[in-house]
MDAnalysis code that builds the backbone (N, CA, C; Angstrom):
import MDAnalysis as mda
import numpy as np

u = mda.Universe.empty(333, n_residues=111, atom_resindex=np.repeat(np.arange(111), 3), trajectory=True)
u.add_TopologyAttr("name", ["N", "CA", "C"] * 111)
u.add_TopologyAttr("resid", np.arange(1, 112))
u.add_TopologyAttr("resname", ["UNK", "UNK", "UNK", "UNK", "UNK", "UNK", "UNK", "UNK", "UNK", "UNK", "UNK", "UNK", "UNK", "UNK", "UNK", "UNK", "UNK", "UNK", "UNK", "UNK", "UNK", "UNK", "UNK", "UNK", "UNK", "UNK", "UNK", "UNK", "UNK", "UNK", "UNK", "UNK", "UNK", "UNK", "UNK", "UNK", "UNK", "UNK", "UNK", "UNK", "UNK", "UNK", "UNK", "UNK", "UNK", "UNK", "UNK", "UNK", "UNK", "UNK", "UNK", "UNK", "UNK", "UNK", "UNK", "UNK", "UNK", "UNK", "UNK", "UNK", "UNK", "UNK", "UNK", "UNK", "UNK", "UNK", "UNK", "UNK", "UNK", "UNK", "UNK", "UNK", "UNK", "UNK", "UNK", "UNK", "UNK", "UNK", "UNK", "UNK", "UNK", "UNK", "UNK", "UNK", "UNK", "UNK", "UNK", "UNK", "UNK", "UNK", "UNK", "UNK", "UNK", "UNK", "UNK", "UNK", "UNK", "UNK", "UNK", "UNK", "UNK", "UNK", "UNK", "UNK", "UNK", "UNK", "UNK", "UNK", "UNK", "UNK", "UNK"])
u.atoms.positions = np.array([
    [145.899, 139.661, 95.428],
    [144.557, 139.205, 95.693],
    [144.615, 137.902, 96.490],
    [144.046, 137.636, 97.355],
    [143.721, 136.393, 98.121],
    [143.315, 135.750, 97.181],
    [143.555, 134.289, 98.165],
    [143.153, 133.264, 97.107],
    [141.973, 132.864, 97.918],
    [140.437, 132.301, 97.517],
    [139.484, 132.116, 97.931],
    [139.624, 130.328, 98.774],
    [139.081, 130.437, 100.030],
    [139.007, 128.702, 100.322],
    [138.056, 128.036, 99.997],
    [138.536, 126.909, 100.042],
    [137.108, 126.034, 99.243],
    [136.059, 125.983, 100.818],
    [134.827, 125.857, 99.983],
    [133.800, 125.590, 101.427],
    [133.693, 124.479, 101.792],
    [133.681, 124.325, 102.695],
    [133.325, 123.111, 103.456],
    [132.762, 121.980, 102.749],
    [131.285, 122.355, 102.116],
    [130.576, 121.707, 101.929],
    [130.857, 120.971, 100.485],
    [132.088, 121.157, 100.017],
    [132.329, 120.341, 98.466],
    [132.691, 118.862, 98.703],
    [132.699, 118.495, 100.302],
    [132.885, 117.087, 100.176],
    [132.103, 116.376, 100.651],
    [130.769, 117.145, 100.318],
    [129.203, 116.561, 100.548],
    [129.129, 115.364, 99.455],
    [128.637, 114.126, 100.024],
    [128.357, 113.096, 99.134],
    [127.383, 113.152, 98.854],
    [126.773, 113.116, 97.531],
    [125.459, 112.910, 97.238],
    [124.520, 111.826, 97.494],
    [123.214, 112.024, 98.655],
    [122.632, 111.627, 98.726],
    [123.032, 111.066, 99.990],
    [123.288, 111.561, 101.115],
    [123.926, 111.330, 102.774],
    [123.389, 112.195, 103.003],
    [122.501, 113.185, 102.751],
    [121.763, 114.217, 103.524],
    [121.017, 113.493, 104.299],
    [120.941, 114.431, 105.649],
    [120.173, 113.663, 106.742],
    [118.868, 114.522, 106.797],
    [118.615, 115.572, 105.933],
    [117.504, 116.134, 105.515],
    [116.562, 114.887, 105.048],
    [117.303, 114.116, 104.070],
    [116.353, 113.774, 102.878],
    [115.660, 112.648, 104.275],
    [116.657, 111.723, 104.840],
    [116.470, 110.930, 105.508],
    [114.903, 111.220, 106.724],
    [115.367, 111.924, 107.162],
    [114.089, 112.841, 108.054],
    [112.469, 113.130, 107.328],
    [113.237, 113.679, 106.150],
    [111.741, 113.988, 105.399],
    [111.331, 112.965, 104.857],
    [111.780, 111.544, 104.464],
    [111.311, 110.603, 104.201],
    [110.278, 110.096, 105.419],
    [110.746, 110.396, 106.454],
    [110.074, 109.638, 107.861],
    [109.007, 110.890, 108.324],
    [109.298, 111.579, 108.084],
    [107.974, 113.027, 108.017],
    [107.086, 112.396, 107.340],
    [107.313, 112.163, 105.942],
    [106.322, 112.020, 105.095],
    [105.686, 110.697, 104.974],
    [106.359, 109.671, 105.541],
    [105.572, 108.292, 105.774],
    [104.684, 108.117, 107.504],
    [105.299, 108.941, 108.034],
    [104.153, 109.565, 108.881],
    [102.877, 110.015, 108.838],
    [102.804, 111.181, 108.146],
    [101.946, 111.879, 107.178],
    [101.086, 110.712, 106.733],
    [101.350, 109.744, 105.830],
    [100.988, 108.956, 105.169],
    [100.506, 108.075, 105.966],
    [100.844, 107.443, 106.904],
    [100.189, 106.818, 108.268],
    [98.874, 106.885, 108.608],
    [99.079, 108.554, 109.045],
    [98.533, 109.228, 109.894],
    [96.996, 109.707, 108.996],
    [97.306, 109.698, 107.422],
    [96.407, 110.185, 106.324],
    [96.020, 109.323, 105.720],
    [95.204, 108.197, 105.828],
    [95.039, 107.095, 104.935],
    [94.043, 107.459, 103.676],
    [92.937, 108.331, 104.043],
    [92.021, 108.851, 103.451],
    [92.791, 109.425, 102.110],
    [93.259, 111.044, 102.960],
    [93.939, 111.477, 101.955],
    [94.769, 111.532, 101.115],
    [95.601, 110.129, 101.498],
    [96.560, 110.081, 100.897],
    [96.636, 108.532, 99.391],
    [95.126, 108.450, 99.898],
    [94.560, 107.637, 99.140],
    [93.748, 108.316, 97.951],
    [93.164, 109.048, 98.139],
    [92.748, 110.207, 97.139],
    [94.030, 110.583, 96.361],
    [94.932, 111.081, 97.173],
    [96.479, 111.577, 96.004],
    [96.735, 110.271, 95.329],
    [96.566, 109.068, 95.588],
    [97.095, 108.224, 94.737],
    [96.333, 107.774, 93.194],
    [94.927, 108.145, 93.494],
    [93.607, 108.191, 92.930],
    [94.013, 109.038, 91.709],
    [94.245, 110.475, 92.388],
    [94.143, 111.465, 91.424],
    [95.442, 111.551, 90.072],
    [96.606, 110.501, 91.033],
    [97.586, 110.745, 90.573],
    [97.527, 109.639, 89.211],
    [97.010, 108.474, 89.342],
    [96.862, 107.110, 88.523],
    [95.904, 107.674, 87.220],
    [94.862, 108.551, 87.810],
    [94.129, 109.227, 87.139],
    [95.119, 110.200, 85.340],
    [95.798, 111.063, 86.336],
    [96.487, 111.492, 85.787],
    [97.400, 110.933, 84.608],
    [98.015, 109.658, 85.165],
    [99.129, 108.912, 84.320],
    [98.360, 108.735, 83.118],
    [97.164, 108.551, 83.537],
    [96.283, 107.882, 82.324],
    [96.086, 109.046, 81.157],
    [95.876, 109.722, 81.614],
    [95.612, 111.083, 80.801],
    [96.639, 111.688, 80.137],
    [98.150, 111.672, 80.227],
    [98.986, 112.512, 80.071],
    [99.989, 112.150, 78.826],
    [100.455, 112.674, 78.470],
    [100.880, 112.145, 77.154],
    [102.411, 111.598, 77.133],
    [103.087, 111.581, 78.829],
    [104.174, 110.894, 78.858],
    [103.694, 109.827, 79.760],
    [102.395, 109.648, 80.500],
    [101.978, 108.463, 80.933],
    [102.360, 108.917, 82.722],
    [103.193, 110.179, 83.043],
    [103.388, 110.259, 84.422],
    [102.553, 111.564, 85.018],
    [102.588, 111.688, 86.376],
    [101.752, 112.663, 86.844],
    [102.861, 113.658, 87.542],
    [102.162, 114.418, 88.242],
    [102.976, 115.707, 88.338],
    [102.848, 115.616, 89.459],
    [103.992, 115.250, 90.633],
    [103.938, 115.461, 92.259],
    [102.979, 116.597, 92.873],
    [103.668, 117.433, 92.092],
    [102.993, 119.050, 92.542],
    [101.487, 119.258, 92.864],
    [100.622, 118.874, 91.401],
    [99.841, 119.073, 90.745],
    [98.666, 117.865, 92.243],
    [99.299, 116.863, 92.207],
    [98.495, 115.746, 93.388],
    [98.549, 116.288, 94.908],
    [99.751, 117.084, 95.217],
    [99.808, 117.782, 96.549],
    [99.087, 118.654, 96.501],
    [98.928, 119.786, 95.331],
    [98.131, 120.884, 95.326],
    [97.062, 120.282, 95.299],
    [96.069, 119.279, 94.660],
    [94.501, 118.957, 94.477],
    [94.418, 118.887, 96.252],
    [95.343, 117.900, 96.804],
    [94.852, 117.337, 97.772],
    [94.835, 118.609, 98.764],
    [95.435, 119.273, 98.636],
    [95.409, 120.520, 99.743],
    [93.946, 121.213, 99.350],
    [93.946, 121.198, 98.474],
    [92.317, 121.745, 97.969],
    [90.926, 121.349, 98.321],
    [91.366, 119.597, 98.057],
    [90.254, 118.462, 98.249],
    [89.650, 118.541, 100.185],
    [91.208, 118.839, 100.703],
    [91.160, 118.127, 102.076],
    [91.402, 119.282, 103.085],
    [91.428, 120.466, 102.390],
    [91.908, 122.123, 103.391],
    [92.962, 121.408, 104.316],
    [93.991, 120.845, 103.708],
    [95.071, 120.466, 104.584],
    [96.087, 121.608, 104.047],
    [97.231, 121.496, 105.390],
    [98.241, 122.352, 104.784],
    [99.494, 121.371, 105.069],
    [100.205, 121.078, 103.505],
    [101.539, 120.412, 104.074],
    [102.647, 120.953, 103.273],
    [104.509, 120.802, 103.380],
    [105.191, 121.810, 102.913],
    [105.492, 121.425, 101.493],
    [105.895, 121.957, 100.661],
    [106.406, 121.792, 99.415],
    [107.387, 120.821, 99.546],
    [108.294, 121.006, 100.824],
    [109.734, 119.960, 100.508],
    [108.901, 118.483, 100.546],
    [107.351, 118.145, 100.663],
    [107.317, 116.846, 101.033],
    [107.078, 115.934, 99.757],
    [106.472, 116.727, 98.336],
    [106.376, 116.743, 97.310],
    [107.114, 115.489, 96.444],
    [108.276, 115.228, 96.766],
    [108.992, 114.234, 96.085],
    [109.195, 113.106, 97.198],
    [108.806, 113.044, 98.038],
    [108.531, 112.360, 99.403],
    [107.081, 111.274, 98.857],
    [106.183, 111.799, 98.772],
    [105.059, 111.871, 98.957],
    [105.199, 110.957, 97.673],
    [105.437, 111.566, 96.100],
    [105.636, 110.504, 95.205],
    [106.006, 109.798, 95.491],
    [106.896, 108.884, 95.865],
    [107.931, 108.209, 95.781],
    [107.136, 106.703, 96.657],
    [106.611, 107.668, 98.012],
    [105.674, 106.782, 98.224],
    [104.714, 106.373, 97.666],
    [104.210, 106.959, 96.853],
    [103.066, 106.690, 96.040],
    [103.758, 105.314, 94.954],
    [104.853, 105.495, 94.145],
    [104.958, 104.724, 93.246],
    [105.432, 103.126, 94.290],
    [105.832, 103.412, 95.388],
    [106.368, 102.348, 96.123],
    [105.251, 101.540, 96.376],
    [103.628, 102.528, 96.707],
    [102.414, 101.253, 96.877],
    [101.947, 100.818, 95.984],
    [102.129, 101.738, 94.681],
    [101.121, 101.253, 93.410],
    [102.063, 101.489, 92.398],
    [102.506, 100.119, 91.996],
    [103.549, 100.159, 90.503],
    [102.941, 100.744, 89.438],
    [101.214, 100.398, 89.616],
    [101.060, 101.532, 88.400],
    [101.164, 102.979, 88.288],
    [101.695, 103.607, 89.109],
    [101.866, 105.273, 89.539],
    [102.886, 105.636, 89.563],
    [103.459, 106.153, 87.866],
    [104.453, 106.652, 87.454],
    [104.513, 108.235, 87.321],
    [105.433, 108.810, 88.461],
    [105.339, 110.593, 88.406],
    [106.567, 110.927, 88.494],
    [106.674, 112.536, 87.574],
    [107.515, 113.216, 87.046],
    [108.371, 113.667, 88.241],
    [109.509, 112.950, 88.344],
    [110.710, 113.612, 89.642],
    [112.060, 113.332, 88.779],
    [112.984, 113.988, 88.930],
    [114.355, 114.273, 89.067],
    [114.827, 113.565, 90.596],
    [115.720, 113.090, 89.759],
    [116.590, 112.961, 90.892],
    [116.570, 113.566, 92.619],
    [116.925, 112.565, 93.859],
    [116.449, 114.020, 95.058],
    [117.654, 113.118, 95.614],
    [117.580, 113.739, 97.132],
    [118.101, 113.335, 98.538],
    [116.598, 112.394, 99.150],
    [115.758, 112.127, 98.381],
    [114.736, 111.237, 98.280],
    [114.821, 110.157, 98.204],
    [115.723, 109.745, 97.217],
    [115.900, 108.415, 96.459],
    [116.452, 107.467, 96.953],
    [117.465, 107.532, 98.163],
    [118.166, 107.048, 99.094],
    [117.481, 106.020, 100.229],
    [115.942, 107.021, 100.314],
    [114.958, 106.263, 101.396],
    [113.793, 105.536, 100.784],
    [114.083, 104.784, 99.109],
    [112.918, 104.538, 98.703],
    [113.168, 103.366, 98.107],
    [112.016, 102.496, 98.098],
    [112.663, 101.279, 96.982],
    [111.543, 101.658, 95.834],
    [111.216, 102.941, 95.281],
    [110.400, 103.269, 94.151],
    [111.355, 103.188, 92.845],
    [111.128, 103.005, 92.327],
    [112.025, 102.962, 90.561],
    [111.950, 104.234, 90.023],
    [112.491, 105.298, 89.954],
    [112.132, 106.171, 88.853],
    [112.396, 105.793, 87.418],
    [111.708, 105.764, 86.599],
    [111.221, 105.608, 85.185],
    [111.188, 106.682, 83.686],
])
C-alpha cells in the first residue's frame, strides 16, 4: 500500500489567512459605506445583550434582522466581521463568536 503525502496545507499558521484579512476590509467598507444600517445592527444587537441570559447577542440573528429591516443582501462569511466591528465601536456590545481568521484584524476583545 502507498503511503499517503501530507497536504500542503498542514503548515498553515493559524490566523495568516489572507481571506480573513480581505474580509475584514470588505466588511469595514460595508460599514463605511452603511452608516444607517449598520447602526440599526448595533441597536438591535445592544438590544439583544440586554435580553439574553448570557448577556451576548447572536452575529447571525443582527445580520439576518438587518437584511430584513433594510432588503439588503450581504454574505454569511461577513457575519463575524461585522461583530467584531460592532464590539470594537461599542464596548457595550458583547456577541457570541468563536474564535475566526477574524481576530487577527480586530482590536475587539472576545469575552
Amino acid at each position: 500500500m502507498r503511503k499517503m503525502e501530507t497536504p500542503d496545507n498542514q503548515m498553515a499558521l493559524p490566523g495568516l489567512d489572507p481571506k480573513g484579512e480581505q474580509r475584514m476590509s470588505d466588511a469595514r467598507a460595508w460599514v463605511e459605506a452603511h452608516p444607517v444600517e449598520f447602526g440599526w445592527y448595533k441597536d438591535n444587537a445592544r438590544a439583544e445583550c440586554a435580553r439574553t441570559h448570557d448577556g451576548k447577542a447572536s452575529p447571525n440573528r443582527a445580520l439576518y434582522g438587518m437584511r430584513i429591516k433594510f432588503s439588503i443582501e450581504l454574505p454569511n462569511h461577513l457575519a463575524p466581521y461585522l461583530a467584531r466591528i460592532a464590539m470594537e465601536q461599542d464596548k457595550t456590545i458583547c456577541m457570541r463568536v468563536a474564535r475566526s481568521d477574524a481576530d487577527g484584524y480586530t482590536t475587539a476583545v472576545l469575552r
